[in-house]
C-alpha positions as CSV (number, residue, x, y, z in Angstrom):
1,X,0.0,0.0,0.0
2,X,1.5,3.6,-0.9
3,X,0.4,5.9,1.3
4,X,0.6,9.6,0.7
5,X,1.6,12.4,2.8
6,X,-0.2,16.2,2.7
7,X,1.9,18.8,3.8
8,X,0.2,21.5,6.1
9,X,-1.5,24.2,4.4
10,X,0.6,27.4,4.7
11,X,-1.2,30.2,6.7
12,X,-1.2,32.9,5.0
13,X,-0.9,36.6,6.3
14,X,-2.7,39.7,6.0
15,X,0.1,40.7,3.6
16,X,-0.1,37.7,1.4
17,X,-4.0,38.2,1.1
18,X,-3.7,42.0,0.3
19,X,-0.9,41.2,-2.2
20,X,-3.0,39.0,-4.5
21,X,-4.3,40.5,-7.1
22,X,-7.9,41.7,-6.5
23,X,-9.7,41.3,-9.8
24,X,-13.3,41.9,-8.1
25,X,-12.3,45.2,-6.4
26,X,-13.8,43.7,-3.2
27,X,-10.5,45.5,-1.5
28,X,-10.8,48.7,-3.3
29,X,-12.8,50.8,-0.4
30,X,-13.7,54.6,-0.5
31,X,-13.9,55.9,2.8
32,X,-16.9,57.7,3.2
33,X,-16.8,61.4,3.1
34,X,-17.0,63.2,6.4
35,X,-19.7,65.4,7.0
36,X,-18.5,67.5,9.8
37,X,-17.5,71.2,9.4
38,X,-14.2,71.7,8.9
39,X,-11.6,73.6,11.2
40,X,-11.7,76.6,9.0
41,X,-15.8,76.7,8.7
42,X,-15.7,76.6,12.6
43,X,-13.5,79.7,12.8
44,X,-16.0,81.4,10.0
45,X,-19.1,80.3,12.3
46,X,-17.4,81.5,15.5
47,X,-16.5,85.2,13.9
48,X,-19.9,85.6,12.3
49,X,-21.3,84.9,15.6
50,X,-19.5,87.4,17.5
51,X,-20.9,89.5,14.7
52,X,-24.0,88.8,15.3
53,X,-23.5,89.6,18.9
54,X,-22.0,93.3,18.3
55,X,-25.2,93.9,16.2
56,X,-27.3,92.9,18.8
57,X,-25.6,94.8,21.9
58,X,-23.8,97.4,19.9
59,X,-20.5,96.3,21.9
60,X,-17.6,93.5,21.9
61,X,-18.4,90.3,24.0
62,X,-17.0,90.9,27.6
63,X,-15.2,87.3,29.4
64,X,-16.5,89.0,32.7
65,X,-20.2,88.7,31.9
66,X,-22.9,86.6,33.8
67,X,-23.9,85.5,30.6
68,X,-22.4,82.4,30.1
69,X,-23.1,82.4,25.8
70,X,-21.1,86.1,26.2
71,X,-18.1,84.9,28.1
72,X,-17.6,82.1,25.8
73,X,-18.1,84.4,22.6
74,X,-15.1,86.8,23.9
75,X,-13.0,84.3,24.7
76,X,-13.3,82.4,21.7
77,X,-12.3,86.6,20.3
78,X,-9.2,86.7,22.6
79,X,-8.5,83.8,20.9
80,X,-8.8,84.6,17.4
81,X,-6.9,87.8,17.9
82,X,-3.8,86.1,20.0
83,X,-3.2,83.7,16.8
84,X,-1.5,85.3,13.6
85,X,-2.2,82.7,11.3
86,X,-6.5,83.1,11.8
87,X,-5.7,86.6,12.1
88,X,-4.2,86.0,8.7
89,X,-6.9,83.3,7.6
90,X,-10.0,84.7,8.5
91,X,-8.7,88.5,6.5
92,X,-11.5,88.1,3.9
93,X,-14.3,87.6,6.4
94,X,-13.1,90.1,9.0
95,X,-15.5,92.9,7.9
96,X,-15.5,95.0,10.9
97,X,-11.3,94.8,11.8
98,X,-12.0,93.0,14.8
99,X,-8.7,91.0,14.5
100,X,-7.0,93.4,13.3
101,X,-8.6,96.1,16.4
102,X,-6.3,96.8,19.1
103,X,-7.3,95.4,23.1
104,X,-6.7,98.7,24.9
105,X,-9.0,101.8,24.2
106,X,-6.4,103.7,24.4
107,X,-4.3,102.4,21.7
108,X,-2.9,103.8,18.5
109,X,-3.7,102.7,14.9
110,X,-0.6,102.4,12.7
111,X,-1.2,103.2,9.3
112,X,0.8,101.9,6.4
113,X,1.8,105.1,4.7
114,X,2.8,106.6,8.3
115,X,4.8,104.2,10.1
116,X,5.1,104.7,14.0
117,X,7.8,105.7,15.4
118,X,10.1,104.4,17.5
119,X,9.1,106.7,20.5
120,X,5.5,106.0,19.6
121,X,6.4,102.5,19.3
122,X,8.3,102.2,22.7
123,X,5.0,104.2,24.5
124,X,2.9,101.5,22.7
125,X,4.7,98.5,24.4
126,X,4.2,100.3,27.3
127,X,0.6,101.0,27.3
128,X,-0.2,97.4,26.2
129,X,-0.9,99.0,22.6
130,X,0.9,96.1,20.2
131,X,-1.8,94.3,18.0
132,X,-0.3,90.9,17.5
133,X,2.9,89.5,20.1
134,X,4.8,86.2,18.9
135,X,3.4,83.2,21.2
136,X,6.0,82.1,23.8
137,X,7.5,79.0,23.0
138,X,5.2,76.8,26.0
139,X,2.2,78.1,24.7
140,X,3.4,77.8,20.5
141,X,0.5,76.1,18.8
142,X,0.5,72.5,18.4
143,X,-0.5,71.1,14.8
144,X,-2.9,67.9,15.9
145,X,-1.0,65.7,13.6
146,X,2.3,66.1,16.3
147,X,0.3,65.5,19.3
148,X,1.6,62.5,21.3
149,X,1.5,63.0,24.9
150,X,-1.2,64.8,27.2
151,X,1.9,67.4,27.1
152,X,2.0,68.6,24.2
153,X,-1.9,69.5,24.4
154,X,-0.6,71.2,27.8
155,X,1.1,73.8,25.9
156,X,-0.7,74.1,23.5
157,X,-3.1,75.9,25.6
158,X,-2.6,79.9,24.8
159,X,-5.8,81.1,26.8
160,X,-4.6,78.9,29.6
161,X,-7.7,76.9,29.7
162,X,-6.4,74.0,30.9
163,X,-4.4,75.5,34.4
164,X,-5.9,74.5,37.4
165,X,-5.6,75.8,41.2
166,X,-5.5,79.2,40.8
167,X,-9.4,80.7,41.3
168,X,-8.0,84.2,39.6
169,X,-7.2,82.3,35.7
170,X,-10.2,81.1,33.5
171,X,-10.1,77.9,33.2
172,X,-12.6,75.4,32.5
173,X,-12.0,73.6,35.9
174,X,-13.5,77.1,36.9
175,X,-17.0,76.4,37.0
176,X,-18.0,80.1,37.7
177,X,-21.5,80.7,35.3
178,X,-22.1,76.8,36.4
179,X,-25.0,77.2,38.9
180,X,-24.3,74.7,42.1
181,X,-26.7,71.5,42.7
182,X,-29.3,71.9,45.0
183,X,-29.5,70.1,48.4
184,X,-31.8,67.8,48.0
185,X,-33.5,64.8,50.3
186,X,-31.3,61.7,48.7
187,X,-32.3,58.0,49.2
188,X,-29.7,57.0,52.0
189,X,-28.6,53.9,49.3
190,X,-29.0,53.6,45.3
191,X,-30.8,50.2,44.0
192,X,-27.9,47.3,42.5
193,X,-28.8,44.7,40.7
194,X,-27.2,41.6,43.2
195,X,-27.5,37.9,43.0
196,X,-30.6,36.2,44.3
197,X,-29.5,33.7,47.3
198,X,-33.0,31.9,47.5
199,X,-33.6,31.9,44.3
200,X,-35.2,28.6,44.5
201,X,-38.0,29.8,46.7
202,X,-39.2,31.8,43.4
203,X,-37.9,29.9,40.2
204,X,-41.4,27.0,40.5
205,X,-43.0,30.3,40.8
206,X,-42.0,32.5,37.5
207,X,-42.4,28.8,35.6
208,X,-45.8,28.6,36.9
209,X,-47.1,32.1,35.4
210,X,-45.0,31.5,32.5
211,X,-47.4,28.8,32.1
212,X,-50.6,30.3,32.9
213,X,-49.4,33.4,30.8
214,X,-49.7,30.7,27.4
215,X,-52.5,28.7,28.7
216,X,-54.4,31.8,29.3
217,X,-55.3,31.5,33.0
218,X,-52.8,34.7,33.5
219,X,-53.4,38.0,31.6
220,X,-50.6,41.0,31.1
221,X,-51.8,44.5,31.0
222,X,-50.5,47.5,30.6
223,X,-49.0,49.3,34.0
224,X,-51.4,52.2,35.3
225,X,-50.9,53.5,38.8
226,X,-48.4,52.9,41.9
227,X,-50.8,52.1,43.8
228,X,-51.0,48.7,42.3
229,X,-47.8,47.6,43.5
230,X,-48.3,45.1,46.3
231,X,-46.5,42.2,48.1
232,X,-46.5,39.7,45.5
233,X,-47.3,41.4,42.4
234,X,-46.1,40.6,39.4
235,X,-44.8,42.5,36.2
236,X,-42.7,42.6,33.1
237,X,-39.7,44.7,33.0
238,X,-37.5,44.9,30.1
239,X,-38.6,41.6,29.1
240,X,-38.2,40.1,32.1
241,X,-41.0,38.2,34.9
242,X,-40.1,40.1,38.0
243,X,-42.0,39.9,41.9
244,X,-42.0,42.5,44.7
245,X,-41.4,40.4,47.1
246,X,-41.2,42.5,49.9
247,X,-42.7,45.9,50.6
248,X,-40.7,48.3,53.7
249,X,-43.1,49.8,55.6
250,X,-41.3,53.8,55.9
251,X,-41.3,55.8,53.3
252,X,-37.6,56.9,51.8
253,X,-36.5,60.5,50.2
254,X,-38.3,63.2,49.9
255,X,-41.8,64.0,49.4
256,X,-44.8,62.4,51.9
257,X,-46.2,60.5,49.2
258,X,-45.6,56.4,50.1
259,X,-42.5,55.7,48.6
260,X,-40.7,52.4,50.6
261,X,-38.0,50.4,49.2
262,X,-39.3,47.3,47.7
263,X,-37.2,43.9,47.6
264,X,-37.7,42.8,43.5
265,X,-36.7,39.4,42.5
266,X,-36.1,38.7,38.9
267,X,-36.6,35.6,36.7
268,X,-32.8,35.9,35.9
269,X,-32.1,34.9,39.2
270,X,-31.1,38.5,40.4
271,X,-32.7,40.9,42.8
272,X,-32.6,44.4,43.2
273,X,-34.0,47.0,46.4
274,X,-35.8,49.6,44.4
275,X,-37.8,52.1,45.3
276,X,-41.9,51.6,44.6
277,X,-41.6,55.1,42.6
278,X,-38.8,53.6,41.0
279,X,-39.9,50.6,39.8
280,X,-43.6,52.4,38.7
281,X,-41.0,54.6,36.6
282,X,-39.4,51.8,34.9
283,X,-42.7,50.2,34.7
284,X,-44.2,53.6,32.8
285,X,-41.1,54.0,30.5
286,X,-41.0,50.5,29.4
287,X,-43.6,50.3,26.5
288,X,-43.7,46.5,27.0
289,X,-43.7,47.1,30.6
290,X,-46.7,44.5,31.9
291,X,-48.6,44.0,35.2
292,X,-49.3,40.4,35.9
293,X,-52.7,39.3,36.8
294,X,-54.1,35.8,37.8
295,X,-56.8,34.6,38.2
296,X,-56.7,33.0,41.7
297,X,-54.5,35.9,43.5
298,X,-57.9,37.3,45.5
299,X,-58.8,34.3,46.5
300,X,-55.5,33.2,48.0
301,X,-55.4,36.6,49.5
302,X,-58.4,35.9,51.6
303,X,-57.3,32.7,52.9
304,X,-53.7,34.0,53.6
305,X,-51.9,32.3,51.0
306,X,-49.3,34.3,49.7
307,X,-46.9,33.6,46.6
308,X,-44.3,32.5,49.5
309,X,-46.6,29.2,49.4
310,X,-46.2,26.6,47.4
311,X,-48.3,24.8,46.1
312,X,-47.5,21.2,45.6
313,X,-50.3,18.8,44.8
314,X,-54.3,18.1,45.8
315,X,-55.5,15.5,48.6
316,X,-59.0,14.3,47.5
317,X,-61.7,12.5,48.8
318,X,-63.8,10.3,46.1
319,X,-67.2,8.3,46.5
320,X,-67.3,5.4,44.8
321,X,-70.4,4.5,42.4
322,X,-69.2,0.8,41.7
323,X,-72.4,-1.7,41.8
324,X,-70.1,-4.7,42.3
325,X,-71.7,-6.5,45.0
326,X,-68.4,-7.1,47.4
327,X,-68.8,-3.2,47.4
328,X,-72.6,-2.4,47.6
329,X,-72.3,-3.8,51.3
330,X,-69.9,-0.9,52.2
331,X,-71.5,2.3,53.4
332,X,-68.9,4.7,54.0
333,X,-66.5,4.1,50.9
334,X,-63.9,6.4,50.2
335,X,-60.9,6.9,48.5
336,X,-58.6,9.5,49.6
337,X,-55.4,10.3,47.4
338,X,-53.2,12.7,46.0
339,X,-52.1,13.8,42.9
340,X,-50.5,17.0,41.1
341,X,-52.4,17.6,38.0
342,X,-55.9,18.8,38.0
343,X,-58.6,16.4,39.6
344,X,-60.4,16.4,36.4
345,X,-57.9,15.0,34.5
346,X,-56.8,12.4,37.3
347,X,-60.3,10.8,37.8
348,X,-61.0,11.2,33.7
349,X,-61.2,7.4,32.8
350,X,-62.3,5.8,35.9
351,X,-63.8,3.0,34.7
352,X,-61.1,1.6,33.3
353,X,-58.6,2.1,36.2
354,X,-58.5,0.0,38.8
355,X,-57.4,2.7,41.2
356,X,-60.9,3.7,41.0
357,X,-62.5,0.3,41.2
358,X,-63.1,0.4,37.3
359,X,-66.3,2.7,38.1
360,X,-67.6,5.8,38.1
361,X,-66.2,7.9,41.0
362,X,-67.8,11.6,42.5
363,X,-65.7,13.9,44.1
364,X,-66.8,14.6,47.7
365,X,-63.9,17.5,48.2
366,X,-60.3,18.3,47.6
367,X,-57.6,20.1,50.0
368,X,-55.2,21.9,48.1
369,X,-51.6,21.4,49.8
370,X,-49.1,24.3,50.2
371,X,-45.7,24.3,51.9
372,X,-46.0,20.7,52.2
373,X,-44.6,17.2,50.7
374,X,-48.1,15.9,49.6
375,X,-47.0,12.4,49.1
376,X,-45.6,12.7,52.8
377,X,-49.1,14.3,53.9
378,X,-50.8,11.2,51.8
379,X,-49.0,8.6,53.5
380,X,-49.7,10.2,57.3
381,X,-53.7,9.9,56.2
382,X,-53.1,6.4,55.0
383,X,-51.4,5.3,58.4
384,X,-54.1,7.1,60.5
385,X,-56.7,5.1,58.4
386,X,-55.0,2.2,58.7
387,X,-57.4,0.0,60.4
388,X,-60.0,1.3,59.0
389,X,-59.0,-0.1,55.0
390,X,-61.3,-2.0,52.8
391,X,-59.5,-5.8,52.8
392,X,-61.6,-7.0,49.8
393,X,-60.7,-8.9,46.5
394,X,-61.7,-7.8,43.5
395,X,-62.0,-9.2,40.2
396,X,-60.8,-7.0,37.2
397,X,-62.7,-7.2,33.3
398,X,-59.2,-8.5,32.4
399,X,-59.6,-11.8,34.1
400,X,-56.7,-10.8,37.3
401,X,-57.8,-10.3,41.0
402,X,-56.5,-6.9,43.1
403,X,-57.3,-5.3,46.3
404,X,-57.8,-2.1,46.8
405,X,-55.1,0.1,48.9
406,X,-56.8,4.3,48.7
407,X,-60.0,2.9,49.9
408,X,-61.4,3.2,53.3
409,X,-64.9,2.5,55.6
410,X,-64.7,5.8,57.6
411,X,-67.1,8.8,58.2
412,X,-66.6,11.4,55.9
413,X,-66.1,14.0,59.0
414,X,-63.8,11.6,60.2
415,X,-61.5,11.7,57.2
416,X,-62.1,15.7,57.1
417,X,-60.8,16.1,60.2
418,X,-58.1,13.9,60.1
419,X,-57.0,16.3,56.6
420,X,-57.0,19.3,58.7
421,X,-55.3,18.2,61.6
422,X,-52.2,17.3,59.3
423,X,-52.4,20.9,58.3
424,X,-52.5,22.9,60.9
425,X,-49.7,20.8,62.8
426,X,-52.1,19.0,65.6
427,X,-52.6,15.6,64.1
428,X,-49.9,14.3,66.9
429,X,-52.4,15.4,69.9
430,X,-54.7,13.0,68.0
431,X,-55.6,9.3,67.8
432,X,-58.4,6.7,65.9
433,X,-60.7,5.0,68.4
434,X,-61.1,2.0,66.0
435,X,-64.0,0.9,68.4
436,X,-65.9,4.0,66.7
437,X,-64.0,4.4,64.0
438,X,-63.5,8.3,65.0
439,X,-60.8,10.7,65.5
440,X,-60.1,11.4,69.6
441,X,-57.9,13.3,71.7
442,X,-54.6,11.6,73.3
């Protein structure tokens, strides 16, 4: 057998690739044209508004003035007029000789065909007359193109802009036509988004209305009012489920409308301490912002049940309607169970299931559990009910024999109050008197 041996595919570079010829022109790229004023065009705009200003107030732009739109107009003229080369490149649109004016009011214009003395010269250098003055060499202007350090833009700073420390040089660390913030009543902490340590408690929860949401039995609506944020609500925030899961009880900042800080847990699994203005701000800004509503909130909310409580399944109690005559003899037959689904569903099919004793079954009542292992709750009924089991063989339509194990011969208030006492934590001060077949005090 010959066998044949490939050599690695050379990698090739950014060089190689622009080096090949590119006979679709797919490398051949115009950059796009820039559609921002130019340096010149701003120095145009900044003299013809300075112009503007002189026509208005009949005067030059003072750096002293309260105005803040006047202050920056005459320094933005200092600045014109201590710089030769716009002196020199704004000459065809300097109509009134502003650059070209002296800074003192008492100074002396030199004409061309009368050249100044050297006496009147020397008593213009003294009175602060001379038009233009070669920059120093630390304040030289800087073309952009050489700028490399933060230096270099240091000195390039002729109106001395950039200094800092001294209150008496404008600068724009000076914040002098700035007006000062207000002092006003803060929240003692800002809202964080943080991780959610019991995030568990909440996730059965925000899968649950998920559900309900695309079964129907949940409805979103649009946010209206504060006042319909409560412990437990619901909403949609930036696409996401969220709960108030706890309300404070003080109002924080200022103002005496109710404002407390609410705890908000997030489908995410994060959680954040907003304020209930807050979140009704985020809630209003949000155009898919959502309040949540189900259908069985109120009537949780009137037996106590909040959305700390979970649900976890349904104990029921079922009659049966069999006419097989091992049964018929059997007054009190019941069968009490569990299950997780809806009790429609579970008992749909009866006759053919020999949980139900392949008969027709009517529901007597149903305990839904919260907080609670309901196959654990199941198995306490069964063991409390123990004696009191139906021990009977039955024969199923396939041919094979079973015996019953969910049904029972006990009073319905017996089995009742057997439920209850499993709920509210007193089942243990309890025993069955199998004499009566009744539930008694220890």
């Amino acid at each position: 057998m010959i066998r044949t041996r490939r050599e690695a595919p050379k990698r090739r570079t950014l060089d190689d690739i622009f080096a090949t010829p590119d006979e679709l022109g797919l490398l051949a790229v115009t950059p796009p044209k820039s559609s921002a004023p130019s340096a010149d065009q701003r120095m145009v705009a900044t003299l013809q508004g300075i112009e503007v200003f002189m026509d208005t107030h009949g005067r030059e732009p003072q750096e002293d003035a309260t105005d803040l739109n006047e202050a920056t107009l005459a320094v933005s003229l200092a600045a014109l007029r201590s710089d030769p080369t716009k002196v020199v490149a704004l000459a065809d649109w300097d109509t009134r000789g502003l650059l070209v004016a002296s800074t003192s009011d008492s100074h002396d214009v030199c004409h061309e065909d009368q050249p100044a003395t050297s006496e009147e010269a020397e008593q213009g250098a003294g009175n602060g007359a001379t038009e233009f003055s070669s920059p120093s060499p630390e304040k030289a202007t800087v073309s952009p193109d050489s700028v490399t350090s933060l230096d270099d833009i240091l000195d390039s700073d002729p109106l001395g802009l950039l200094s800092g420390g001294d209150e008496s040089v404008e600068s724009i660390f000076n914040l002098t036509h700035v007006p000062e913030n207000s002092e006003r009543d803060m929240p003692d902490e800002i809202a964080q988004r943080t991780h959610c340590d019991d995030f568990y408690r909440f996730e059965g929860l925000f899968d649950l209305v998920r559900e309900e949401l695309r079964e129907g039995d949940a409805e979103a609506v649009p946010f209206q009012m504060e006042s319909q944020i409560e412990e437990g609500d619901m909403f949609v925030l930036n696409g996401m489920l969220c709960i108030a899961d706890q309300v404070g009880e003080e109002s924080v900042g200022a103002g005496r409308k109710f404002n407390p800080r609410l705890r908000v847990v997030f489908d995410n699994g994060t959680e954040s301490n907003l304020l209930l203005r807050s979140l009704a701000r985020a809630l209003y800004k949000d155009e898919t912002g959502r309040r949540i509503l189900r259908r069985d909130n109120t009537f949780d909310a009137m037996q106590g049940i909040t959305h700390h409580d979970k649900r976890t399944g349904l104990i029921y109690i079922l009659r049966s309607l069999s006419q097989d005559p091992a049964l018929r003899g059997i007054r009190n037959l019941y069968k009490i169970g569990y299950t997780e689904k809806e009790l429609d569903q579970r008992i749909a099919g009866a006759e053919r299931q020999q949980t139900y004793l392949e008969a027709p079954v009517q529901i007597v009542t149903s305990f839904e559990c919260y907080n609670l292992d309901p196959r654990r709750f199941e198995r306490l009924v069964h063991a409390m009910l123990h004696h009191q089991r139906v021990n009977v063989l039955l024969h199923s339509r396939d041919g094979s024999t079973y015996r019953p194990r969910e049904w029972f011969d006990v009073e319905l208030d017996t089995a009742r109050e057997i439920v209850r006492r499993i709920v509210d934590g007193t089942i243990s001060q309890y025993r069955m008197d199998n004499t009566v077949g009744r539930l008694v005090k220890k």
